[in-house]
C-alpha positions as semicolon CSV with decimal commas, in nm:
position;residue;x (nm);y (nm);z (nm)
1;X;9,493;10,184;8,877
2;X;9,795;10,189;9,102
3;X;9,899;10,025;9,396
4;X;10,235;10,162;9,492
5;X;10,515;10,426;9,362
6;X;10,709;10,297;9,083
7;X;11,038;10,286;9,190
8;X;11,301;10,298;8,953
9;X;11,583;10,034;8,965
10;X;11,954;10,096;8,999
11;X;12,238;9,944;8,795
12;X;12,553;9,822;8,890
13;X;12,876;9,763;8,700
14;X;13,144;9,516;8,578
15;X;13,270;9,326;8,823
16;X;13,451;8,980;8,935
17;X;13,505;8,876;9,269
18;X;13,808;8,630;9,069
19;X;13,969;8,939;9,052
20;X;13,977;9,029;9,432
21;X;13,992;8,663;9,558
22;X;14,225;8,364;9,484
23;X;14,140;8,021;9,587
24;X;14,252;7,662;9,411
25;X;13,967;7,504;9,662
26;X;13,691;7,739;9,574
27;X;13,781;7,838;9,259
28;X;13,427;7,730;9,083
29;X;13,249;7,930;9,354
30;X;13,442;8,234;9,279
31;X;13,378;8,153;8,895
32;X;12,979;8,057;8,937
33;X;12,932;8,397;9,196
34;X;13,078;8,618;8,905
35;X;12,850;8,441;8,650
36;X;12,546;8,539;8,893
37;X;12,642;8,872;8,944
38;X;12,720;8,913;8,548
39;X;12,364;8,844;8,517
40;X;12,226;9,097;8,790
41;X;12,391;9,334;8,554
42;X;12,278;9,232;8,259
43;X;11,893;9,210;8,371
44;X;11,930;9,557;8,534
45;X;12,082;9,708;8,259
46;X;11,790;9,566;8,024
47;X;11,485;9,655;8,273
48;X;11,588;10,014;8,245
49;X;11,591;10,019;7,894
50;X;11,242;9,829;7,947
51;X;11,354;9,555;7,762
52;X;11,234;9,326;7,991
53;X;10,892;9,106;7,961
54;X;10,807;9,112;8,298
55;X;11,004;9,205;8,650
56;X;10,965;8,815;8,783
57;X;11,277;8,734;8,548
58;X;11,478;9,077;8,756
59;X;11,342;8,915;9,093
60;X;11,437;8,566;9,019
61;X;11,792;8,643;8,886
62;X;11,849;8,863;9,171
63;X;11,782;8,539;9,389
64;X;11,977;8,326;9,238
65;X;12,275;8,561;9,342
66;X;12,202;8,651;9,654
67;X;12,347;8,289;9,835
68;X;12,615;8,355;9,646
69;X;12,709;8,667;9,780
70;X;12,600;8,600;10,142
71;X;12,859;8,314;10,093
72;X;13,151;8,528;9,996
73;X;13,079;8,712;10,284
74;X;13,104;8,443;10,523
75;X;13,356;8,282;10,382
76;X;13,563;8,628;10,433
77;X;13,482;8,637;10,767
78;X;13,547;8,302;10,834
79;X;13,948;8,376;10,741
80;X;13,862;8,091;10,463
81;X;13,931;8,334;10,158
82;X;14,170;8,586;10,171
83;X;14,149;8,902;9,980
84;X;14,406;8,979;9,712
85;X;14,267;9,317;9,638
86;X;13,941;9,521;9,768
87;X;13,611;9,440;9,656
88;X;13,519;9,744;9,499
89;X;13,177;9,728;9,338
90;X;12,978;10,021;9,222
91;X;12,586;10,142;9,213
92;X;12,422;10,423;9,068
93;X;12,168;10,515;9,349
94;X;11,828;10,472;9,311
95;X;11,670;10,681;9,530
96;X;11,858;11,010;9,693
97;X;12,037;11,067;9,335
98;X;11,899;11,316;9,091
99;X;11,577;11,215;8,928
100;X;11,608;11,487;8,603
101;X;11,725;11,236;8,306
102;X;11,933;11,495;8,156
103;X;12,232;11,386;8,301
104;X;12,294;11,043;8,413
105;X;12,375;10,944;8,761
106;X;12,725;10,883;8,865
107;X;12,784;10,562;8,995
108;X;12,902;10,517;9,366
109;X;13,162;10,290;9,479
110;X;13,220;10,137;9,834
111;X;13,522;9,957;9,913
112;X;13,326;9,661;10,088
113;X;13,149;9,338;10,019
114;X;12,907;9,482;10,301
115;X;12,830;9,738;10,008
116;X;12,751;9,499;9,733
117;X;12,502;9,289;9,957
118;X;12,342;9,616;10,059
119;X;12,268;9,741;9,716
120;X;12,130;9,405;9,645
121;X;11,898;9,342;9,902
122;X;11,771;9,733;9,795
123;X;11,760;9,635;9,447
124;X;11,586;9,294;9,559
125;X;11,298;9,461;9,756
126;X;11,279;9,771;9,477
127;X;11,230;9,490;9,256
128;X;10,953;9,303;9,454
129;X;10,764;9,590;9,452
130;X;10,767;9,645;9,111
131;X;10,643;9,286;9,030
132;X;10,415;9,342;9,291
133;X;10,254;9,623;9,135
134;X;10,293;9,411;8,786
135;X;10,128;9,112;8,900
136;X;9,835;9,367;9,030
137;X;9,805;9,515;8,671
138;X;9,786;9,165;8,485
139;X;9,458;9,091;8,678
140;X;9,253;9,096;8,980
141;X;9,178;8,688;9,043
142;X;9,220;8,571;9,385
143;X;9,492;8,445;9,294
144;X;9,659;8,773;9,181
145;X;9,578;8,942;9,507
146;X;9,770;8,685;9,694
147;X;10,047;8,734;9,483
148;X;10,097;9,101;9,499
149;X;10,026;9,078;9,868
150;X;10,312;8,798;9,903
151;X;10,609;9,044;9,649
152;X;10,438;9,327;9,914
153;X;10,500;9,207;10,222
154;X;10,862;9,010;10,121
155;X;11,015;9,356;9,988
156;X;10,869;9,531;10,325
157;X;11,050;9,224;10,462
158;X;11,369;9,270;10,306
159;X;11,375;9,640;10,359
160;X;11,304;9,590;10,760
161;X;11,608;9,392;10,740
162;X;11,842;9,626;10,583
163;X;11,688;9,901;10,821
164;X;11,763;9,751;11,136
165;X;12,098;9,520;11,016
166;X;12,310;9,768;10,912
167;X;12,630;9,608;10,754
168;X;12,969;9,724;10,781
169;X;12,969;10,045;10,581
170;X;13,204;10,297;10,765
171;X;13,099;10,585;10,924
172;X;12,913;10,720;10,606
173;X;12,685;10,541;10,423
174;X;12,550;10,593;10,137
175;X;12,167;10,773;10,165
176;X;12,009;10,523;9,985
177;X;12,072;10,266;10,256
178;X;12,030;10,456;10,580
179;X;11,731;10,384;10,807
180;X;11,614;10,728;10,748
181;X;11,583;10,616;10,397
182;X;11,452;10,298;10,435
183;X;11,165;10,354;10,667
184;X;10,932;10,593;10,487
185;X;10,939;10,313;10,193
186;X;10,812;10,056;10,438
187;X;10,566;10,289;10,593
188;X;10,430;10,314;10,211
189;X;10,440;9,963;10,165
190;X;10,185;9,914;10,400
191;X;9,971;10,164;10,373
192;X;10,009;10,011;9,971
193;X;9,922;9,660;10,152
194;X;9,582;9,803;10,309
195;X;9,550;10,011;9,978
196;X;9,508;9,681;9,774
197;X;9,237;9,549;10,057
198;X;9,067;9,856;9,966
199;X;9,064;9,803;9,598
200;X;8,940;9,449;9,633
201;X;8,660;9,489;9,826
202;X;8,521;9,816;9,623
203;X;8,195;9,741;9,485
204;X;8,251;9,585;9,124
205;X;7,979;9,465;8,846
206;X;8,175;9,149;8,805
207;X;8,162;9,070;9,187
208;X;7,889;8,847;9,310
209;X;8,079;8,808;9,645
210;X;7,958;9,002;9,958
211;X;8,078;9,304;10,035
212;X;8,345;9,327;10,404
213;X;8,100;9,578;10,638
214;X;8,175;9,912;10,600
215;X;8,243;9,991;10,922
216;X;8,573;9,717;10,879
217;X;8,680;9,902;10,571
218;X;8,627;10,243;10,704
219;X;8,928;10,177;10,964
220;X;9,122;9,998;10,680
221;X;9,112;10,322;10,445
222;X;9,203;10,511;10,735
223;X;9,497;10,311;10,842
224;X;9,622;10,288;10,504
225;X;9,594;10,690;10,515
226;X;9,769;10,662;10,840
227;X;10,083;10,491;10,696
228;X;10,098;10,721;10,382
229;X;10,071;11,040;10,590
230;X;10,379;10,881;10,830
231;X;10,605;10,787;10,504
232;X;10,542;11,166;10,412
233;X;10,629;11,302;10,725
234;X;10,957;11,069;10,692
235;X;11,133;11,173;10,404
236;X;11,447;11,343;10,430
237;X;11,539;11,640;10,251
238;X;11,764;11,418;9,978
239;X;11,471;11,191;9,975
240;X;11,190;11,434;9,823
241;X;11,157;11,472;9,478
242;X;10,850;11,570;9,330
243;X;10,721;11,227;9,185
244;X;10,713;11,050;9,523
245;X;10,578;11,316;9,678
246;X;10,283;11,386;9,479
247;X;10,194;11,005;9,492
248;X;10,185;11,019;9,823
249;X;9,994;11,341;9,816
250;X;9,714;11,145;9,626
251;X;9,718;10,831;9,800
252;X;9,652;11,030;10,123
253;X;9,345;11,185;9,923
254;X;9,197;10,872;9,828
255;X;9,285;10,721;10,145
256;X;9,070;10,949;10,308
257;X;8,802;11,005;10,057
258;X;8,741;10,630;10,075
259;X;8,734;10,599;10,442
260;X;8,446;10,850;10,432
261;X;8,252;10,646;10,168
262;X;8,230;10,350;10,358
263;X;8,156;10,546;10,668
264;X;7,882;10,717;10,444
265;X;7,725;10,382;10,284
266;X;7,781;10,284;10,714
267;X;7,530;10,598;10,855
268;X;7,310;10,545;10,546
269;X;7,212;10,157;10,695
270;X;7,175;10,259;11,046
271;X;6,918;10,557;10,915
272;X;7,139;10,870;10,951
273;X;7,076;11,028;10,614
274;X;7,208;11,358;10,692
275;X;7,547;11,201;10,839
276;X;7,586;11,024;10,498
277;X;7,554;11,345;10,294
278;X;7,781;11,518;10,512
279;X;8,079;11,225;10,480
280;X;7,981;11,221;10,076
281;X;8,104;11,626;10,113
282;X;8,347;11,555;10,295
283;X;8,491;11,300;10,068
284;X;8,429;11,502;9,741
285;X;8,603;11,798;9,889
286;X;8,917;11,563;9,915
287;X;8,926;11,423;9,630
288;X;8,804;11,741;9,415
289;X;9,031;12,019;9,584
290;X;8,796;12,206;9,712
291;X;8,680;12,277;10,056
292;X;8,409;12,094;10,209
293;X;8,172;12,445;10,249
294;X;8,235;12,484;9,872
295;X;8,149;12,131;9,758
296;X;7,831;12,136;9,974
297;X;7,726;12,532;9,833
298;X;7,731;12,353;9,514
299;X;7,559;12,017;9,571
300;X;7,229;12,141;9,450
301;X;7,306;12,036;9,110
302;X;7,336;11,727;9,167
303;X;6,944;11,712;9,248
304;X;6,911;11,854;8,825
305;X;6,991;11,470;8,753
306;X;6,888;11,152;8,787
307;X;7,047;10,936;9,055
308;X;7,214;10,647;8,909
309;X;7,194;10,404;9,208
310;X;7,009;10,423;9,540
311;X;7,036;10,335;9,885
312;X;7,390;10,200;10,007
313;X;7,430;9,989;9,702
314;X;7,627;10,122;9,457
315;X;7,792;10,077;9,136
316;X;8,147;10,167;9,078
317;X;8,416;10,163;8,807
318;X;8,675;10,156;9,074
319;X;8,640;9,780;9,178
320;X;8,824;9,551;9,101
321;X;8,791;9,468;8,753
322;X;8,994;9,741;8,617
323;X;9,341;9,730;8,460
324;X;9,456;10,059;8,479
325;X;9,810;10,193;8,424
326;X;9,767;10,577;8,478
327;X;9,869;10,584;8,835
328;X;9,678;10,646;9,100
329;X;9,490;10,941;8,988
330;X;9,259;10,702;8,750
331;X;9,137;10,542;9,151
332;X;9,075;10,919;9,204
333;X;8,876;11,014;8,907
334;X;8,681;10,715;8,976
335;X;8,595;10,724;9,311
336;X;8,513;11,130;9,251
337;X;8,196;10,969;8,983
338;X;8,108;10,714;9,252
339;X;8,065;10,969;9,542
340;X;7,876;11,220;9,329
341;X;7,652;10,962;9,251
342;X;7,599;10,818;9,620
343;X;7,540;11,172;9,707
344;X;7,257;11,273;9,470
345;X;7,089;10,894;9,585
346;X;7,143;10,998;9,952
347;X;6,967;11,335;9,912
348;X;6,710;11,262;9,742
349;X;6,617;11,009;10,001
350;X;6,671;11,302;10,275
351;X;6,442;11,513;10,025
352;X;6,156;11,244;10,023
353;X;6,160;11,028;10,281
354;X;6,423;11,138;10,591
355;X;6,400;11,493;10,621
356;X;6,691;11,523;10,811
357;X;6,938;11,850;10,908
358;X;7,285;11,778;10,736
359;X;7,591;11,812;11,014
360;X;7,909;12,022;10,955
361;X;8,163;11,883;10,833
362;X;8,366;11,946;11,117
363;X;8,110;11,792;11,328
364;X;8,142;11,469;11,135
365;X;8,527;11,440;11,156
366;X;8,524;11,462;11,510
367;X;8,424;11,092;11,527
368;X;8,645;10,933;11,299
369;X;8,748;10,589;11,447
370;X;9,074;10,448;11,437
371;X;9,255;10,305;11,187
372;X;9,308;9,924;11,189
373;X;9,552;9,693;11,053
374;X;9,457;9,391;10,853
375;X;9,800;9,308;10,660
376;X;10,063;9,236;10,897
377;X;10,402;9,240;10,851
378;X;10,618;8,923;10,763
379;X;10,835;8,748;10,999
380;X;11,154;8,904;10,924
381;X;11,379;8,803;10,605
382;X;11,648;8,558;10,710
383;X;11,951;8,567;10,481
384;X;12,023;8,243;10,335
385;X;12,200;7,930;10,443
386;X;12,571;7,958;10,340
387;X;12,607;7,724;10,024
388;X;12,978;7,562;10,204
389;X;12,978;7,502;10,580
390;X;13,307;7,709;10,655
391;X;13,327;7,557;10,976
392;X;13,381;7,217;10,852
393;X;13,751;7,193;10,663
394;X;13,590;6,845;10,554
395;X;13,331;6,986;10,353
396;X;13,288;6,911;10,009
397;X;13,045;7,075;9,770
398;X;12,921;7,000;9,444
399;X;13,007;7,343;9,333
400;X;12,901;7,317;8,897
401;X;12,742;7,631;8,805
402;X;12,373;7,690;8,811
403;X;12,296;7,384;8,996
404;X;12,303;7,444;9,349
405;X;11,948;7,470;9,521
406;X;11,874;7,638;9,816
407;X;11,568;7,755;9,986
408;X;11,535;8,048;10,190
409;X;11,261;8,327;10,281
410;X;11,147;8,465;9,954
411;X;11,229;8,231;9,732
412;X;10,992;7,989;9,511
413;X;10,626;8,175;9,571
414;X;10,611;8,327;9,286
415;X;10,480;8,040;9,103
């Protein structure tokens, strides 16, 4: 099962800001901000050649730079350190570039600190997703929802912040870091947010909880399919490569497909039978590829076998027990069983009991109700406190490498 689109990370290359900056006072900052960034590198380079264990150690290293660089930056500004030679740092783009692997991606360089905080931030929130996603896979406690819901909503954070703080990167920057960029990925990330409610509160053999009402979940699917259609509708021409694209396709599909389960299992309680049947087509149609008129021609069959479950209570292998890795086209193929078997328990209540005339389709869609929001977003990402108050020409800091602590937005929850 899938949450969110795997983004891929970018990689940067060698660098020293001891190069570009000479200072007797601040020497040891200079010296420590080249060791962090020498290990950005390194971690990069080894999570694309998936030699890494799991994307908490990419997240965490990229943390421990971050001050650092923010602190450069200020001190720059400040008139504190004085540049002996550009900082010119380079990326290799991780999302407008060329996605065929036959040819690697040149790297870009920017003649500006602003450039090397930008790509890090971007790399920071690509890789909160992906241990978002990660933490997801490894298990669906209580506990593990929280988590992917906190690397969710601090990479939607982080990405709000680059989209509406754009730094000092002349008159064109690169595509990877323009709003126009930026937003459909945090319109996905929260449709991927309400996705994950979705998932959790899918009816599951191992859950004795119970189930959210249907009628709340209903408007969650369909705000979630909201946000995935709007991220689609976003993306810009150098944005739209086939991967992406299709995921979104999907999610949109299951989005929808779920929303009309739960507004199914919804008519089904309040005695409208025939409603029910009609969302089950509805739903099938979406997730099957077929229209709606062909689905329901070929329902009949469905009445050649025995219904597995029976009334609004159902039994699915799409809850949250599973640990799937195929994308989101497993949560498909799942919720496709699920609905054909609601469908054959619905009709042969309507056949037995009910006796009720099953709507169009069209009828049905008419009432839809609106989508609602259940996962906010966080209060924006705050860069973090300088680690030397430039202000002060008294300040001292302990400045030995790898020990000094700070706390900022982000940092420590992912324990």
């Amino acid at each position: 099962m899938s949450v969110i689109f795997p983004f891929q990370l970018p990689t940067t290359g060698v660098f020293s800001f001891c190069n570009c900056i000479s200072s007797t006072e601040r020497y040891q900052l200079l010296a420590d901000t080249d060791v962090q960034r020498a290990r950005v590198r390194d971690v990069l380079k080894r999570a694309k050649r998936s030699n890494i264990q799991d994307m908490l150690e990419v997240v965490k290293t990229i943390e421990d730079y971050i001050p650092y660089v923010f602190t450069i930056k200020e001190g720059l500004e400040a008139g504190d350190l004085l540049l002996d030679a550009e900082i010119v740092t380079s990326w290799r783009l991780p999302l407008t570039a060329s996605h065929l692997h036959l040819v690697e991606n040149q790297r870009v360089q920017v003649p500006t600190i602003y450039f090397e905080i930008s790509m890090t931030l971007l790399t920071y929130a690509l890789s909160l997703i992906s241990l978002g996603e990660e933490t997801y896979q490894i298990g669906q406690s209580e506990e593990k929802w929280k988590q992917a819901t906190a690397h969710l909503l601090s990479a939607q954070a982080v990405l709000t912040y680059l989209s509406t703080h754009p730094l000092q990167l002349g008159s064109a920057p690169p595509l990877d870091l323009h709003p126009s960029t930026l937003t459909p990925i945090i319109k996905l990330i929260s449709g991927s947010l309400h996705l994950l409610v979705v998932y959790k509160s899918l009816p599951s053999t191992t859950s004795t909880s119970k189930p959210p009402p249907a009628s709340l979940m209903s408007r969650i699917s369909i705000y979630g399919l909201e946000q995935f259609s709007a991220a689609l509708s976003l993306l810009s021409a150098p944005f739209q490569y086939d991967a992406l694209q299709s995921w979104l396709q999907d999610a949109k599909s299951y989005a929808t497909a779920v929303a009309q389960r739960y507004m199914a299992v919804e008519r089904e309680s309040k005695g409208d039978v025939g409603s029910a049947i009609a969302f089950c087509v509805a739903a099938r149609a979406e997730v099957k590829g077929g229209t709606a008129a062909e689905i329901l021609k070929h329902s009949s069959k469905f009445l050649q076998k025995k219904p597995s479950i029976s009334g609004s209570s159902s039994s699915s292998s799409s809850g949250g027990g599973a640990k799937q890795k195929d994308g989101i086209q497993v949560n498909i193929r799942a919720l496709r069983s699920e609905l054909e078997d609601l469908e054959k328990s619905y009709r042969t209540q309507n056949d037995r009991v009910t006796f009720q005339k099953i709507p169009d389709v069209k009828e049905i869609k008419r009432n839809w109700p609106s989508g609602r929001e259940v996962v906010a977003p966080r209060r924006g990402w705050v860069p973090p406190k300088s680690l030397i108050d430039w202000d002060s020409p008294e300040d001292v800091v302990e400045e030995s490498s790898h020990e000094v602590k700070i706390g900022y937005s982000g940092q420590g929850q992912y324990y």
